[in-house]
VEXMARVEX-155057 format. One record per residue (C-alpha): residue number from 1; residue in one letter; x, y, z. Coordinates in steps of 0.1 Angstrom, whole numbers, plus 5000, padded with zeros to 4 digits. Layout:
<atoms>
<atom i="NUM" aa="a" x="X" y="Y" z="Z"/>
...
</atoms>
This chain:
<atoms>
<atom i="1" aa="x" x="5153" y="5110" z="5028"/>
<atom i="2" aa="x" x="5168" y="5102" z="5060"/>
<atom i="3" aa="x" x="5198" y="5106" z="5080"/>
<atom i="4" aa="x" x="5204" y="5083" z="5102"/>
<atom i="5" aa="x" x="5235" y="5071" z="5117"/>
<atom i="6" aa="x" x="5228" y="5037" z="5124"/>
<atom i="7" aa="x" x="5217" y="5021" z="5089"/>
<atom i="8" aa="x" x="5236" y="5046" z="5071"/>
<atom i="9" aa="x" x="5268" y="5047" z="5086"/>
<atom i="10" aa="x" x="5274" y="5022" z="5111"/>
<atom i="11" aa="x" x="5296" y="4993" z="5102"/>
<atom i="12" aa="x" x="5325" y="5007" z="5086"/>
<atom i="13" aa="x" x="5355" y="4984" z="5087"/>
<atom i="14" aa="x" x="5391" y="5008" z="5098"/>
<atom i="15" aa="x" x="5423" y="4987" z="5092"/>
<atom i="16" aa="x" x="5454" y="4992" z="5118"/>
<atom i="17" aa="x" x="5481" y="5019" z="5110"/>
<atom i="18" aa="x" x="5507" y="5002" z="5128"/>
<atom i="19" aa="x" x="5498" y="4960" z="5128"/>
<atom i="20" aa="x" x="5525" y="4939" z="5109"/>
<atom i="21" aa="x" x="5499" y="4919" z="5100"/>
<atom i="22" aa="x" x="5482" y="4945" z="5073"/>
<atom i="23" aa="x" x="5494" y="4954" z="5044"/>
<atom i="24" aa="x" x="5509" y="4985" z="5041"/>
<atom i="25" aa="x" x="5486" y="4995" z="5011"/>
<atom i="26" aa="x" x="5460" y="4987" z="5033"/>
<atom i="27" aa="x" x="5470" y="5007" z="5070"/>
<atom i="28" aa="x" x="5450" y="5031" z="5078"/>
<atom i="29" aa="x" x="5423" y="5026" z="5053"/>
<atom i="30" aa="x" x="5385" y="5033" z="5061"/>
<atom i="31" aa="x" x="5364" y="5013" z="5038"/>
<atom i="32" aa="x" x="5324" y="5024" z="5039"/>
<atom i="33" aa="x" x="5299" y="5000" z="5042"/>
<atom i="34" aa="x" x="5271" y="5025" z="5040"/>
<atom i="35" aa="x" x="5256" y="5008" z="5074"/>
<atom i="36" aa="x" x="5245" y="4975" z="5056"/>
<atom i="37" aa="x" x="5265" y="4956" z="5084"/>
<atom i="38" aa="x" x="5241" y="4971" z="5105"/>
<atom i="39" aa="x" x="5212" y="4950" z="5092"/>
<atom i="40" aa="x" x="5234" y="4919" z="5098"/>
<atom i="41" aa="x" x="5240" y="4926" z="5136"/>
<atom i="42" aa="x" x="5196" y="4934" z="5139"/>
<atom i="43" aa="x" x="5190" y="4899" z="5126"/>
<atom i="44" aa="x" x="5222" y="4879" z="5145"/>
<atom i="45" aa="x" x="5204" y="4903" z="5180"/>
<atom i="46" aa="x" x="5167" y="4891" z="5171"/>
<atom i="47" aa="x" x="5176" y="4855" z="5170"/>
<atom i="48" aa="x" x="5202" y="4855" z="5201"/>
<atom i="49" aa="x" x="5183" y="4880" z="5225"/>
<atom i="50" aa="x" x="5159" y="4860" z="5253"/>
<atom i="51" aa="x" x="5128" y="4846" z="5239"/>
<atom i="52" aa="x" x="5098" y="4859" z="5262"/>
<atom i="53" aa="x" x="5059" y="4845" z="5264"/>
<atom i="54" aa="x" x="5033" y="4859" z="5282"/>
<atom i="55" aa="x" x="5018" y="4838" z="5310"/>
<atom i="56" aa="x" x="4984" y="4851" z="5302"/>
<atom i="57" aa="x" x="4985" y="4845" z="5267"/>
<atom i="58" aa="x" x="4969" y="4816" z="5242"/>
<atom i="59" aa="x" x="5002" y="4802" z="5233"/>
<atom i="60" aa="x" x="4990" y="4782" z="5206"/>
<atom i="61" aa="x" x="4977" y="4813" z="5189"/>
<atom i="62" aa="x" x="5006" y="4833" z="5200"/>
<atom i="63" aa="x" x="5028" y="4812" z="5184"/>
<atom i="64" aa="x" x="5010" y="4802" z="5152"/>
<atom i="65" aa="x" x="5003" y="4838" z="5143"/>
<atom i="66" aa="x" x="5034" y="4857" z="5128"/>
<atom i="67" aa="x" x="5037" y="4818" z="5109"/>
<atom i="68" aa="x" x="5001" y="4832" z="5091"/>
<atom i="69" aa="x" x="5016" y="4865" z="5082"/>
<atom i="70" aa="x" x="5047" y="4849" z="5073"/>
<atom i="71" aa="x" x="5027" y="4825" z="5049"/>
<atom i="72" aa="x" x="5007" y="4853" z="5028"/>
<atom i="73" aa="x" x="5040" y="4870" z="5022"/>
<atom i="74" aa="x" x="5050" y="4842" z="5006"/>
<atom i="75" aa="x" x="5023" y="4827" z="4986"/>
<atom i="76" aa="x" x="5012" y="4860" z="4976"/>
<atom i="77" aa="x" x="5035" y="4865" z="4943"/>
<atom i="78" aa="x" x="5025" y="4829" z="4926"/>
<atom i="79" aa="x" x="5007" y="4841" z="4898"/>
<atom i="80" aa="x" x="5028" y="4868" z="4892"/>
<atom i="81" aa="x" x="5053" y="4862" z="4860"/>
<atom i="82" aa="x" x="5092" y="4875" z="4861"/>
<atom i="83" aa="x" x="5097" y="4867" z="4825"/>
<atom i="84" aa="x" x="5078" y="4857" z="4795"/>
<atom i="85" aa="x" x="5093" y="4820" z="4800"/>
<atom i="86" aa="x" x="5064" y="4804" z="4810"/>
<atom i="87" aa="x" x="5085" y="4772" z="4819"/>
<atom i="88" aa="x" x="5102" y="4794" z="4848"/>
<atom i="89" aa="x" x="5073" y="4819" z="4858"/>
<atom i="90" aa="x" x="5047" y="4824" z="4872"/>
<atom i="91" aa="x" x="5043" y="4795" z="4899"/>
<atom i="92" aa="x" x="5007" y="4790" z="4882"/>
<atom i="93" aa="x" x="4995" y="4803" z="4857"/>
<atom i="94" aa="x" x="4957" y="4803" z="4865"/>
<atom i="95" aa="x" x="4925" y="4822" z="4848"/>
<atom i="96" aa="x" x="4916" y="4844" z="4882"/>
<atom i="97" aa="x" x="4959" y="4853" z="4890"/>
<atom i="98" aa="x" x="4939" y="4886" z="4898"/>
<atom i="99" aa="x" x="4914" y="4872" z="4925"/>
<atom i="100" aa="x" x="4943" y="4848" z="4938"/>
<atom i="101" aa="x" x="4962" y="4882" z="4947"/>
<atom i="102" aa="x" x="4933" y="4895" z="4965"/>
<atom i="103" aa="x" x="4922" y="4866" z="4980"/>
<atom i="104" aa="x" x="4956" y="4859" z="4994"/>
<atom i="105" aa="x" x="4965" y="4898" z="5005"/>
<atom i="106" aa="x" x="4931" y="4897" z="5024"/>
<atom i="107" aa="x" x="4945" y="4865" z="5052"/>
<atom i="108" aa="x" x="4972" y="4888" z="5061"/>
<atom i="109" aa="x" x="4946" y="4901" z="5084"/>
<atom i="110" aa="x" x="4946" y="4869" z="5105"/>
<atom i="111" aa="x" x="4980" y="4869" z="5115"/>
<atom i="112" aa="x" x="4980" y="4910" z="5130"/>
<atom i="113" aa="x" x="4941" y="4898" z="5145"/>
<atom i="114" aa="x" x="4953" y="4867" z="5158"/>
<atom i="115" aa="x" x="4978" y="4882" z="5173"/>
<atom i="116" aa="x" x="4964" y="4911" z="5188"/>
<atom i="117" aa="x" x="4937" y="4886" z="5202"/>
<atom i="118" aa="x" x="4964" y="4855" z="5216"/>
<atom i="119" aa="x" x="4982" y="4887" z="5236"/>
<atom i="120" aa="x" x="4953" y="4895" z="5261"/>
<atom i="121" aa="x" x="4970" y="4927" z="5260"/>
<atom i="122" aa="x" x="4939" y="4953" z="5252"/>
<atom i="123" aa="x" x="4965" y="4974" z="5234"/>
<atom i="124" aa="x" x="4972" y="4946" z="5213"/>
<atom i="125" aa="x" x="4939" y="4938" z="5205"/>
<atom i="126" aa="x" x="4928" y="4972" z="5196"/>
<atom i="127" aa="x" x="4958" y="4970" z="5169"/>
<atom i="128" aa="x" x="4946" y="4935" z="5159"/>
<atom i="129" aa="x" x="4906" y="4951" z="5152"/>
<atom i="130" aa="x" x="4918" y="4980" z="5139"/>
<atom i="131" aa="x" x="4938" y="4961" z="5112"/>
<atom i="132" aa="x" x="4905" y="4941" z="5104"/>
<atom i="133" aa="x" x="4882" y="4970" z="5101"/>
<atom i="134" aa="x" x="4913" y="4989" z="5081"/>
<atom i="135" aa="x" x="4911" y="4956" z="5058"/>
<atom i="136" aa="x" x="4876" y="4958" z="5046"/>
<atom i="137" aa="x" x="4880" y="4998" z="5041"/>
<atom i="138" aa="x" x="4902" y="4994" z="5020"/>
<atom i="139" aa="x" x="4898" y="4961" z="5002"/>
<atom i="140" aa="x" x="4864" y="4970" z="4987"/>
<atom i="141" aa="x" x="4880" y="5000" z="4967"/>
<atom i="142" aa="x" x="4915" y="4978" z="4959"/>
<atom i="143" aa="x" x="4890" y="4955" z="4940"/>
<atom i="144" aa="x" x="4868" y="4983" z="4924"/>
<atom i="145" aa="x" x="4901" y="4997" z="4908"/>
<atom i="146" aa="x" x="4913" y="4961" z="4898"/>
<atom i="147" aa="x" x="4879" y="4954" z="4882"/>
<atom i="148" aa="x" x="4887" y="4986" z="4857"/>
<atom i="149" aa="x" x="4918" y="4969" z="4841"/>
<atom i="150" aa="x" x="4899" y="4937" z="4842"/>
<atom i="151" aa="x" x="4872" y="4951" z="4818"/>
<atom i="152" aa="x" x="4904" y="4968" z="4798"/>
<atom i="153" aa="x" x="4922" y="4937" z="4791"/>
<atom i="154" aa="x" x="4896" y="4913" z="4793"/>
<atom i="155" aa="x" x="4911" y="4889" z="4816"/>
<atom i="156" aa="x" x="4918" y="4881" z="4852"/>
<atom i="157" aa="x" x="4954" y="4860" z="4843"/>
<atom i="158" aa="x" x="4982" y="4882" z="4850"/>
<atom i="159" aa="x" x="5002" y="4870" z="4819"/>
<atom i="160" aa="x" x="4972" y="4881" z="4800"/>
<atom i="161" aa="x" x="4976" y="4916" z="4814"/>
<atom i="162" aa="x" x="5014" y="4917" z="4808"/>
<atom i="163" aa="x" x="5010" y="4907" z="4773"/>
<atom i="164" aa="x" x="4981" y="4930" z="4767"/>
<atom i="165" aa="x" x="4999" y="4959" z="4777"/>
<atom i="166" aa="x" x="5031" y="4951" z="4753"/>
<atom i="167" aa="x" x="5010" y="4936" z="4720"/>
<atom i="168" aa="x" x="4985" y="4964" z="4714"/>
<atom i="169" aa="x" x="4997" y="5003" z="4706"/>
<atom i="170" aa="x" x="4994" y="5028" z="4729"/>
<atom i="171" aa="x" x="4951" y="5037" z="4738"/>
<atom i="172" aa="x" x="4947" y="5010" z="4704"/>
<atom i="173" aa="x" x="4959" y="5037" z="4680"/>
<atom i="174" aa="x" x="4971" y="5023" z="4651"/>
<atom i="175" aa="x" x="4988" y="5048" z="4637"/>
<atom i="176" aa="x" x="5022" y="5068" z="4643"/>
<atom i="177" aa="x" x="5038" y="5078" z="4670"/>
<atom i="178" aa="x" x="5012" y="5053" z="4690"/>
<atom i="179" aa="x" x="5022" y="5024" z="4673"/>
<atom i="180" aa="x" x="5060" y="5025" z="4683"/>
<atom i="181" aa="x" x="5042" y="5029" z="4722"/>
<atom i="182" aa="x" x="5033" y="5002" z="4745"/>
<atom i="183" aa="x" x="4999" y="5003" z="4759"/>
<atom i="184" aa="x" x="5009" y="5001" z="4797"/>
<atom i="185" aa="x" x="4977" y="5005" z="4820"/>
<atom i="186" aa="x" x="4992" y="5037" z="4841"/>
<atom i="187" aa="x" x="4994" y="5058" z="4804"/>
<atom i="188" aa="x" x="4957" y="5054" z="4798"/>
<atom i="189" aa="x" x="4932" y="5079" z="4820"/>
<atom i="190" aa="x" x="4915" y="5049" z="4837"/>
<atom i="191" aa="x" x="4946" y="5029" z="4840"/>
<atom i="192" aa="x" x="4960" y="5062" z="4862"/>
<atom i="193" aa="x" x="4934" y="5066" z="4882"/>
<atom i="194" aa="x" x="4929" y="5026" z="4890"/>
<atom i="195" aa="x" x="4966" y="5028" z="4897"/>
<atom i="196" aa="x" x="4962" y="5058" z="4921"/>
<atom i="197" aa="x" x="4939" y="5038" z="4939"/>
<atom i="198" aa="x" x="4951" y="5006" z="4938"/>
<atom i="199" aa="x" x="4987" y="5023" z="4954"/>
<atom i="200" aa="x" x="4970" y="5046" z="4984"/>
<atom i="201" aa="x" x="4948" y="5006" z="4991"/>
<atom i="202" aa="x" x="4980" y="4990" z="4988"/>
<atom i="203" aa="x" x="5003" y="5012" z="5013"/>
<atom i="204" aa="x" x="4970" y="5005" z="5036"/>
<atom i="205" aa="x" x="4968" y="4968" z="5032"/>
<atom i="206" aa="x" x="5007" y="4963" z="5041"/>
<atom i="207" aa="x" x="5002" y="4987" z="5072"/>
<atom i="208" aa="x" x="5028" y="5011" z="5060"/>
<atom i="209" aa="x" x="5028" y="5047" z="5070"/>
<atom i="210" aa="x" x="5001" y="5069" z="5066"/>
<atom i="211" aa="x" x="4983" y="5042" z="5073"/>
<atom i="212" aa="x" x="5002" y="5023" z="5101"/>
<atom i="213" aa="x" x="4974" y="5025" z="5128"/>
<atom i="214" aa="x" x="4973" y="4985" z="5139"/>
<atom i="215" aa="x" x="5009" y="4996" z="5152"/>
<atom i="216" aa="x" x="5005" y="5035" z="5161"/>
<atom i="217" aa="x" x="5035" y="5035" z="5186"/>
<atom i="218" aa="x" x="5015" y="5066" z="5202"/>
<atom i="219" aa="x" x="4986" y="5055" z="5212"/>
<atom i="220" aa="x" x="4989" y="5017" z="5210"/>
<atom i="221" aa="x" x="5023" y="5009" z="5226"/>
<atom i="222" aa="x" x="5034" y="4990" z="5197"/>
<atom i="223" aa="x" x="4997" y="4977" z="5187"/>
<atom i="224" aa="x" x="4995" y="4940" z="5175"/>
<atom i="225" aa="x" x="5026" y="4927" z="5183"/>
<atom i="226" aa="x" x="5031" y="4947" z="5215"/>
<atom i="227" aa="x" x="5038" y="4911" z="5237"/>
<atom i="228" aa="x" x="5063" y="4897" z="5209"/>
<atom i="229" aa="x" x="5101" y="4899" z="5210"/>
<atom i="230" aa="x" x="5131" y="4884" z="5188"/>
<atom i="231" aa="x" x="5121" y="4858" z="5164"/>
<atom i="232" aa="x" x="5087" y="4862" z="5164"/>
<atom i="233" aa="x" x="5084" y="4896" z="5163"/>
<atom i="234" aa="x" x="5112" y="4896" z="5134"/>
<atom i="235" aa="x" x="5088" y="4870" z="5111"/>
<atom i="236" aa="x" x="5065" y="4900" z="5115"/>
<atom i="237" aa="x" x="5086" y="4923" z="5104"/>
<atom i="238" aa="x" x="5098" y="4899" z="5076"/>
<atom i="239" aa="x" x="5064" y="4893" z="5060"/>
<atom i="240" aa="x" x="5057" y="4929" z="5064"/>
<atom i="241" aa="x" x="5087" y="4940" z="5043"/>
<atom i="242" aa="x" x="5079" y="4911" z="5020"/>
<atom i="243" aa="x" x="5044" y="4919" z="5013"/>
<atom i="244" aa="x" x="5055" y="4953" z="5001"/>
<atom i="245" aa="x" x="5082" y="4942" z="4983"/>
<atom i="246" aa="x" x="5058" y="4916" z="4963"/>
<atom i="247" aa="x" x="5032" y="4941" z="4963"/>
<atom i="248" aa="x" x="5055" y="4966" z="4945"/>
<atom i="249" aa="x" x="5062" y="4939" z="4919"/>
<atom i="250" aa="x" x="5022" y="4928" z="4917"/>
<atom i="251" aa="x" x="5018" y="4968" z="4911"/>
<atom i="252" aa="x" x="5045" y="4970" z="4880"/>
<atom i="253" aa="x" x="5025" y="4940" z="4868"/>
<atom i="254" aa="x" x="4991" y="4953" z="4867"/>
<atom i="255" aa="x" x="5000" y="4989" z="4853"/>
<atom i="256" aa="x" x="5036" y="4992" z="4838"/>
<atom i="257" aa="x" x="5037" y="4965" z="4815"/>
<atom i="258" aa="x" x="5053" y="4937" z="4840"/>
<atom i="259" aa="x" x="5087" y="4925" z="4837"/>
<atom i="260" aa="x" x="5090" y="4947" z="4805"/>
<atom i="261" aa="x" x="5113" y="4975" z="4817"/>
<atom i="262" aa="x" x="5103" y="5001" z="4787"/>
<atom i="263" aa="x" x="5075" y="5010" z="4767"/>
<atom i="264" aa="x" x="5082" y="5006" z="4739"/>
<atom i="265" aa="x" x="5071" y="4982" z="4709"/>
<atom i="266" aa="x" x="5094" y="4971" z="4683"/>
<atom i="267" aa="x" x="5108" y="4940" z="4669"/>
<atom i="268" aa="x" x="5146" y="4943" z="4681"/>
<atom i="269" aa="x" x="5136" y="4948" z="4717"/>
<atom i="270" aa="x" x="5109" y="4919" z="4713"/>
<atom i="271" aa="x" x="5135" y="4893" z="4693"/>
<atom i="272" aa="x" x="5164" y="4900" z="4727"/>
<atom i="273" aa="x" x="5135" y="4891" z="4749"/>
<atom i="274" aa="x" x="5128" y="4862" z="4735"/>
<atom i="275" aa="x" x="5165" y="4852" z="4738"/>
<atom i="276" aa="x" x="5178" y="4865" z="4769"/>
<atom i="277" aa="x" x="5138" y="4869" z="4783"/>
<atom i="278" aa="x" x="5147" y="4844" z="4808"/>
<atom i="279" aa="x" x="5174" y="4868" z="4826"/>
<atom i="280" aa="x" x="5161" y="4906" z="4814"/>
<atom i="281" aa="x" x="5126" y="4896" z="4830"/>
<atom i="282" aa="x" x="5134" y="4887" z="4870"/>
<atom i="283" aa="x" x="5167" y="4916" z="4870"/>
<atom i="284" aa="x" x="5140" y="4940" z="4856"/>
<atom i="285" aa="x" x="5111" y="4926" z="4880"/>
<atom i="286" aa="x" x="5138" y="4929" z="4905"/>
<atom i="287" aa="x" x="5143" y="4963" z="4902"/>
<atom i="288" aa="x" x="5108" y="4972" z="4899"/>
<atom i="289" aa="x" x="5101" y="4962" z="4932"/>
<atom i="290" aa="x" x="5134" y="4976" z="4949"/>
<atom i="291" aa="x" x="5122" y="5010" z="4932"/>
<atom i="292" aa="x" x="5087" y="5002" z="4949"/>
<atom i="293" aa="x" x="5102" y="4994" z="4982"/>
<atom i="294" aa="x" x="5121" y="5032" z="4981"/>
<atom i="295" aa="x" x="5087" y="5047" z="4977"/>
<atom i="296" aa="x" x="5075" y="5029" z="5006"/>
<atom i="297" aa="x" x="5103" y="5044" z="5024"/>
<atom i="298" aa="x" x="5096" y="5076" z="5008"/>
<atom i="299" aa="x" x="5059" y="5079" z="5019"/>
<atom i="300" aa="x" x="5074" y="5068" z="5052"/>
<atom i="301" aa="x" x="5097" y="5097" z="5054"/>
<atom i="302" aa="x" x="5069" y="5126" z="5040"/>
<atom i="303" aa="x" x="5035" y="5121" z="5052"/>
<atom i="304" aa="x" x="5024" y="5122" z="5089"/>
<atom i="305" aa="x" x="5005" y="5091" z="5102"/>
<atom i="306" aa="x" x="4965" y="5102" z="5098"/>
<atom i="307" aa="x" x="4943" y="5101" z="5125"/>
<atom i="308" aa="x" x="4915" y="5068" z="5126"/>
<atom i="309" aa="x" x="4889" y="5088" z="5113"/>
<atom i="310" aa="x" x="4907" y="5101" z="5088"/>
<atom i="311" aa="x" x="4916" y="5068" z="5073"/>
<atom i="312" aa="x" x="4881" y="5056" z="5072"/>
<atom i="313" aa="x" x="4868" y="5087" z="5053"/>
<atom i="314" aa="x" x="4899" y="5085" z="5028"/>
<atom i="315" aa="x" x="4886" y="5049" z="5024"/>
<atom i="316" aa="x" x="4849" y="5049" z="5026"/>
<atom i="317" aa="x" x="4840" y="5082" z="5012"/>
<atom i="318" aa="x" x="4866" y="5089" z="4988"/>
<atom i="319" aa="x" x="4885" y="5060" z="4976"/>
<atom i="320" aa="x" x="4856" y="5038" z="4969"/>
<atom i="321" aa="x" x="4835" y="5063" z="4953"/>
<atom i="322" aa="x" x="4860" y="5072" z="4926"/>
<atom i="323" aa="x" x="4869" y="5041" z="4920"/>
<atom i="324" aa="x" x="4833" y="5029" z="4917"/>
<atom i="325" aa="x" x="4834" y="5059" z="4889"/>
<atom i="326" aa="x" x="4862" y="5055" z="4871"/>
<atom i="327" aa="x" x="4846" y="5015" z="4869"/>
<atom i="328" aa="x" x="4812" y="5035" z="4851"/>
<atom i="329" aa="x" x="4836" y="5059" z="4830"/>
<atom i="330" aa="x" x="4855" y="5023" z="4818"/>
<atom i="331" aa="x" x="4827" y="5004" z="4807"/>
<atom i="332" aa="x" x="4810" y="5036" z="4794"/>
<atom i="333" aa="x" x="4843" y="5041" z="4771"/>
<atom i="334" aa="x" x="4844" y="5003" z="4759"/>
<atom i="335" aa="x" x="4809" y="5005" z="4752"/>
<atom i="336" aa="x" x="4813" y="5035" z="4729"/>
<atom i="337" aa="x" x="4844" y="5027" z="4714"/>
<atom i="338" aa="x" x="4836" y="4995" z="4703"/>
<atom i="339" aa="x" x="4795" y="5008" z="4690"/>
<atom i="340" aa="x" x="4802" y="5044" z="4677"/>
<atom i="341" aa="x" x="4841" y="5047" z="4669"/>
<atom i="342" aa="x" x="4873" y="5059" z="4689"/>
<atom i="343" aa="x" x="4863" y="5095" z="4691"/>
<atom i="344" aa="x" x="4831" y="5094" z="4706"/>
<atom i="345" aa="x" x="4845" y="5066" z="4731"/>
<atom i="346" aa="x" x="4873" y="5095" z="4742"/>
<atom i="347" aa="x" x="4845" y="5120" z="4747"/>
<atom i="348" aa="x" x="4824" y="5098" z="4770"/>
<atom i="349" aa="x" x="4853" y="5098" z="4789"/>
<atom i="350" aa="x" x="4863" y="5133" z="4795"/>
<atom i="351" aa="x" x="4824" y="5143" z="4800"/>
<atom i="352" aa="x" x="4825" y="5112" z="4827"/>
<atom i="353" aa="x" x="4855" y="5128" z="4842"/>
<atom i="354" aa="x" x="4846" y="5164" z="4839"/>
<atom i="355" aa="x" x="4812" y="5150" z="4855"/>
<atom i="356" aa="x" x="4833" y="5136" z="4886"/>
<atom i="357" aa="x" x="4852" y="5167" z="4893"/>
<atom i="358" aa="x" x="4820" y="5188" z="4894"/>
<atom i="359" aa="x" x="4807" y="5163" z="4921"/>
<atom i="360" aa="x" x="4839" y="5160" z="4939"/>
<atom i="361" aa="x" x="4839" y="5200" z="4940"/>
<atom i="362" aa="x" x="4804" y="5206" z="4950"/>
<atom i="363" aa="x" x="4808" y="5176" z="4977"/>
<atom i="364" aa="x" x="4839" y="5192" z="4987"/>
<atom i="365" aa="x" x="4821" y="5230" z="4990"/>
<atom i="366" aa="x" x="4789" y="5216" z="5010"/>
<atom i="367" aa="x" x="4818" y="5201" z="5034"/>
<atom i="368" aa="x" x="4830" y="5238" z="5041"/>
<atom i="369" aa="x" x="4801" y="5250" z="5043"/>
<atom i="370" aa="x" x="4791" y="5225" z="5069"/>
<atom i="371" aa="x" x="4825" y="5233" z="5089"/>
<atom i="372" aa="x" x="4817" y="5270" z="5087"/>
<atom i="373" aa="x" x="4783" y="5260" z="5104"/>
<atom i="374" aa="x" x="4799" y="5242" z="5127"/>
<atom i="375" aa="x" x="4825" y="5264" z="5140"/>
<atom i="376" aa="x" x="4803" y="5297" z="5142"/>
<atom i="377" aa="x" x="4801" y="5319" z="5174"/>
<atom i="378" aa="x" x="4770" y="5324" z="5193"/>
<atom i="379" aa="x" x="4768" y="5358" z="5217"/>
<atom i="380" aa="x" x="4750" y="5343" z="5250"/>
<atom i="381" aa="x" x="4726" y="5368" z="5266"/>
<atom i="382" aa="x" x="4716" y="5364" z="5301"/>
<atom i="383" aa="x" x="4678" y="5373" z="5304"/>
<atom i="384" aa="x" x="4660" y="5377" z="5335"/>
<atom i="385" aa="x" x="4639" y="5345" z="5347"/>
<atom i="386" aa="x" x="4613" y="5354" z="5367"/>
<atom i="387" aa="x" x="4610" y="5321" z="5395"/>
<atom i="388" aa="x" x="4581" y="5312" z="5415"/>
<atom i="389" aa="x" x="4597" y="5287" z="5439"/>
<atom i="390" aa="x" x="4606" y="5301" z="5470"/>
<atom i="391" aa="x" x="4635" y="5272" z="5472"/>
<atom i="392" aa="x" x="4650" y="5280" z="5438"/>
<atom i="393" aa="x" x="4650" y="5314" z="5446"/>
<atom i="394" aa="x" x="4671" y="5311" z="5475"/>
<atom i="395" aa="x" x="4693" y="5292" z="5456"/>
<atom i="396" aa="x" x="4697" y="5315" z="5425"/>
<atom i="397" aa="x" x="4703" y="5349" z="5456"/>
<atom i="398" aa="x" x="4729" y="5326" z="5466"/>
<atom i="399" aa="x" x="4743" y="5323" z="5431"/>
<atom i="400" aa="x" x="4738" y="5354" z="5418"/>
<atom i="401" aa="x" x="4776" y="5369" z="5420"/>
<atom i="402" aa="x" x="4793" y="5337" z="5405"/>
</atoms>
């Protein structure tokens, strides 16, 4: 994706060709480190380098802020489970896991405004409102998607969800080839489109790129924590890189199945989970969220930062809307499933989604058409003006070459 000499090469450890004090098997030998020392100097330089404060600034705030940031981070995977050990995971296993998660990811907000507000730095505080008014853009259409697997599993405890997804066959098909499949969220139509969602909200609530604008180097200095160096700046930077690296694992939860690494149903794989469940769960958790964190990186390395009004209308006028549809098409396809039979329940749910695509392309057509109007030409003709005023006239004799 990238290719950069500093994390990807720097580091490398070169032995002596002519010390007595090195093997000879070993003289002269390079060995690649792939620039992971490099991450080790960053953090040993954060925590060394001169600690600077503001005069100007509301220390108390100042200080406490990145501590709040830091905080979410951490409390924000407690209800998730990394094994189906319940003596191990999750921290608590509570009925409303899923409004803990939200309720939690939404006081991240406090730290970046906090900070932004303790700086009295009006670059700062622009970074610090934008990430409030970025928060409830996207928050409202992160708990629309949410509230479709709710309704599909019938239950806001995350263990509930993970179980749900392994224990029934695939769309609740009981017969062959569905039966051998697991019935992981992403693989059903709402389940993709809640996931969809649910990933654009979630790069947005972590302040990742596209949607890094409370930190838009290019306009904002550095935005929120323009006034913070060394530690405190690094505990930003830690319960950033945290938050997406729980919010990976809270995604793999929700819509592929948890800490079960395949979908797949059958009593071998079930009877070693039970066994070894305690060890198969947190290593496939584990690398779950590692594969999150690369797509992070990926989206990082492809998409172009969007402008502020972009990122509201992606929010307000697309986001929310189709998830506030696909919530209708949900409850519209357990309704018919469970009154008039599997079949019909599948056709109210591709007449409710051939139904949004007509309105997303006829929304999408009256847009164009509206920038067409817009961006016409008009021809100006200069007319004759016949003026009474002798003092205007002068004025327009004097005017009449430019």
């Amino acid at each position: 994706m990238q290719d950069r000499i500093g994390p990807n090469r720097t580091g490398n450890i070169t032995f002596s060709r002519n010390s007595r004090m090195i093997p000879s098997f070993l003289k002269g030998k390079k060995i690649k480190l792939f620039g992971l020392l490099q991450s080790i100097a960053d953090g040993i330089k954060l925590f060394l380098k001169e600690d600077i404060m503001p005069s100007k600034t509301d220390k108390l705030l100042f200080i406490v802020a990145p501590f709040i940031a830091l905080f979410v981070s951490f409390t924000l995977g407690a209800t998730v489970p990394f094994s189906g050990d319940l003596r191990f995971t999750p921290v608590a296993d509570v009925n409303i896991g899923l409004l803990y998660v939200l309720a939690i990811s939404s006081l991240g907000a406090y730290g970046l405004v906090l900070a932004g507000y303790s700086s009295n730095n009006k670059y700062s505080l622009i970074g610090g409102l934008r990430a409030s008014a970025q928060l409830i853009s996207y928050e409202l259409a992160m708990g629309v998607s949410l509230a479709s697997i709710v309704m599909m599993s019938g239950s806001l405890k995350l263990t509930d969800i993970v179980n749900q997804q392994q224990n029934t066959p695939l769309y609740n098909l009981n017969f062959a080839p569905f039966t051998l499949i697991a019935n992981w969220n992403i693989l059903s139509p709402m389940g993709f489109v809640s996931g969809i969602v649910f990933f654009i909200c979630m790069l947005a609530e972590t302040n990742r790129p596209p949607f890094d604008l409370p930190e838009a180097e290019n306009e904002l200095v550095a935005g929120y924590h323009t006034e913070y160096s060394t530690k405190r700046w690094a505990l930003f930077m830690m319960a950033e890189y945290m938050a997406m690296f729980v919010f990976s694992m809270i995604w793999f939860t929700i819509f592929m199945g948890g800490y079960h690494l395949l979908p797949v149903r059958s009593e071998f794989l079930d009877g070693i989970e039970q066994k070894v469940g305690f060890l198969l769960g947190p290593l496939s958790m584990m690398l779950k969220g590692a594969f999150g964190l690369s797509v992070y990186i990926w989206v990082r390395a492809t998409f172009p930062r969007l402008r502020y009004d972009q990122l509201m209308n992606l929010g307000w006028k697309f986001l929310l809307p189709l998830s506030v549809g696909n919530l209708m098409i949900t409850a519209s396809w357990i309704f018919a499933n469970r009154v008039y039979g599997n079949a019909v329940g599948w056709g109210v749910v591709c007449i409710g989604y051939a139904i949004l695509g007509i309105v997303w392309l006829k929304t999408r057509r009256k847009k164009q058409d509206e920038k067409q109007f817009g961006s016409r030409s008009i021809d100006m003709v200069v007319s004759s003006v016949r003026i009474s005023s002798p003092e205007i006239a002068a004025v327009a004799d004097a005017t009449e070459g430019l």
